[in-house]
C-alpha positions as CSV (number, residue, x, y, z in Angstrom):
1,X,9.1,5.9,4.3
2,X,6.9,7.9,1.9
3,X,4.0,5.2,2.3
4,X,3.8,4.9,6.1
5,X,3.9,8.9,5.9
6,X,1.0,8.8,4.0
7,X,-0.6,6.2,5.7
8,X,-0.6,7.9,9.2
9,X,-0.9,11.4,8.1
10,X,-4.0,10.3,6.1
11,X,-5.8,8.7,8.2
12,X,-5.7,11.6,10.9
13,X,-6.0,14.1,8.7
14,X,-9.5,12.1,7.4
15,X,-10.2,11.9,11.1
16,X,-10.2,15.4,11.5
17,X,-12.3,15.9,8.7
18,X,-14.6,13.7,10.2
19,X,-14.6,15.4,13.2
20,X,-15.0,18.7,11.8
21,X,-18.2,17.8,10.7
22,X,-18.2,15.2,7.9
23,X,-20.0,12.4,8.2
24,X,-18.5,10.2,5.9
25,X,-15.4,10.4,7.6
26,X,-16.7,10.1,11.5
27,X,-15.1,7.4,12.4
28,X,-11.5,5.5,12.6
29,X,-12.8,3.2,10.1
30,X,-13.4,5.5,7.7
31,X,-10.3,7.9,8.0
32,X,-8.0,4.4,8.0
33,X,-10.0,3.3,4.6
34,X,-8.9,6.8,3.7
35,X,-5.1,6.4,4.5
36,X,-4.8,3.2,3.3
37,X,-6.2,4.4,-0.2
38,X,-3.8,7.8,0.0
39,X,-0.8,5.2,0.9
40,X,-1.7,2.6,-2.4
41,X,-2.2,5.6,-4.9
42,X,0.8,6.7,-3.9
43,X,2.6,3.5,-4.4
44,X,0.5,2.7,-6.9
45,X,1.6,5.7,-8.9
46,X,5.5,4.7,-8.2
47,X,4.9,2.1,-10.5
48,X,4.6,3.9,-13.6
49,X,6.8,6.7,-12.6
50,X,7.7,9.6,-10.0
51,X,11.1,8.2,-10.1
52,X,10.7,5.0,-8.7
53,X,9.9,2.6,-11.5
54,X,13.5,1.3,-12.6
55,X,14.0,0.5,-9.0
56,X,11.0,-1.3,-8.3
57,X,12.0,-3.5,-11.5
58,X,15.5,-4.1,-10.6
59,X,13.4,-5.6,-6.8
60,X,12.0,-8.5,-9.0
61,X,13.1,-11.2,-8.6
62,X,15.4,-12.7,-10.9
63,X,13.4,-15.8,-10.9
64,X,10.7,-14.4,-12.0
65,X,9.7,-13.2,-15.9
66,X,8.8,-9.8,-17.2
67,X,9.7,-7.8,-14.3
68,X,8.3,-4.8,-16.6
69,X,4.9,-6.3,-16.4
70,X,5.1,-7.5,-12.9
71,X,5.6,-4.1,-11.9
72,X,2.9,-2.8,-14.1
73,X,-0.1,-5.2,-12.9
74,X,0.9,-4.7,-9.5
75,X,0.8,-1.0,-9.6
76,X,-2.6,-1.5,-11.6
77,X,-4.2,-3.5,-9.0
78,X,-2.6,-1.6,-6.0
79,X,-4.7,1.7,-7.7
80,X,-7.6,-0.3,-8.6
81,X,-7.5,-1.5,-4.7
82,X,-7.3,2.3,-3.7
83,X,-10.6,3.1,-5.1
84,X,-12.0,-0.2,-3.7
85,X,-10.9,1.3,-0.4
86,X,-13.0,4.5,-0.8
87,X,-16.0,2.8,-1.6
88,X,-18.2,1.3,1.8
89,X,-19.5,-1.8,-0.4
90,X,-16.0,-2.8,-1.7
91,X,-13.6,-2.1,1.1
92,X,-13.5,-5.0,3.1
93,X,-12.8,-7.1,-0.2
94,X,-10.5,-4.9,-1.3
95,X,-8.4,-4.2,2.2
96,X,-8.4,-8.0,1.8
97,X,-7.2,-8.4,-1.6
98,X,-4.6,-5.9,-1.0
99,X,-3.4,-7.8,2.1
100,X,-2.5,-10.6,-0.2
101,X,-0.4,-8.6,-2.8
102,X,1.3,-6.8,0.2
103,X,1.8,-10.5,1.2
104,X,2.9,-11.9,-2.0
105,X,5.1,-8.9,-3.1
106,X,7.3,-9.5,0.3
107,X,9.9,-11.6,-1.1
108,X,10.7,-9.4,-3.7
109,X,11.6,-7.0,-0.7
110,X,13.8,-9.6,0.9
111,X,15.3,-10.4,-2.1
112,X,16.2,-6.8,-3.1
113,X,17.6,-6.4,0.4
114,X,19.6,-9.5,-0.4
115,X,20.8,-8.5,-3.5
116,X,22.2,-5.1,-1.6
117,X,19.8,-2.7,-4.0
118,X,18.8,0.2,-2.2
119,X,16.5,-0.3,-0.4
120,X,14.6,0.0,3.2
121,X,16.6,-2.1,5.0
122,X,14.5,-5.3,6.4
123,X,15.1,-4.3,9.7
124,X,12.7,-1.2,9.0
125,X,11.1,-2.7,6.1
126,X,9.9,-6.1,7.9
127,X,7.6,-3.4,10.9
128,X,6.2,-1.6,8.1
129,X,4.7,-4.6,6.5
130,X,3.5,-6.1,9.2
131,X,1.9,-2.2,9.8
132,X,0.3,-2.2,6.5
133,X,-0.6,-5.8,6.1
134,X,-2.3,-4.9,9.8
135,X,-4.1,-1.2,8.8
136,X,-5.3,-3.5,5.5
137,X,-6.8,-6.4,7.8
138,X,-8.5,-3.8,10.5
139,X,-10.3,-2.4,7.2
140,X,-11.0,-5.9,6.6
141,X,-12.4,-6.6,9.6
142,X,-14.1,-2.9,10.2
């Protein structure tokens, strides 16, 4: 829930700074770049710590090896595509790139959910995804 928090109170809280005044932000372009890169630090940052680590290993798939380092390079390239987001000249590669790890990271979802870890169930999990996949492609798209 923490991400689609951060996601929607970002992106209107970037709006309002926009509207206050600053131009870099005037816009709903802008403020959702801004969102998006609040909600992939934030995940980002679960990957290496703030209690969420061990879970998000134990969401590998078994099938897969290293989960460790699975975890690792995604939460590298999730804050890597953060800062893309912020930049004007990177952000529609980057909103794209980061469409296709939220894409490819999916199954692990399913298969934690299958597995019974704790997690978002997929009946809130699946409406989220589609969210973020969605606020990443309207960044894409401008």
């Amino acid at each position: 829930m923490a991400p689609l928090i951060a996601l929607i109170a970002g992106s209107v809280l970037a709006r309002l700074v926009g509207l206050l005044g600053v131009d870099a932000l005037d816009g709903w372009w802008p403020a959702l770049r801004v969102g998006l890169a609040l909600m992939f630090v934030l995940t980002g940052l679960a990957h290496f710590g703030l209690g969420r680590r061990e879970g998000l290993i134990a969401m590998v798939p078994p099938s897969l090896p290293n989960p460790a380092l699975l975890v690792t390079v995604t939460g590298v390239l999730e804050l890597a595509g953060a800062a893309g987001l912020l930049l004007p000249a990177t952000a529609r590669l980057a909103a794209a790139c980061l469409a296709l790890l939220m894409l490819l990271m999916f199954p692990a979802n399913v298969s934690a959910a299958r597995r019974h870890l704790p997690v978002t169930p997929l009946s809130a999990r699946i409406p989220m995804q589609v969210l973020f996949i969605g606020a990443a492609v309207a960044v894409m798209i401008g």
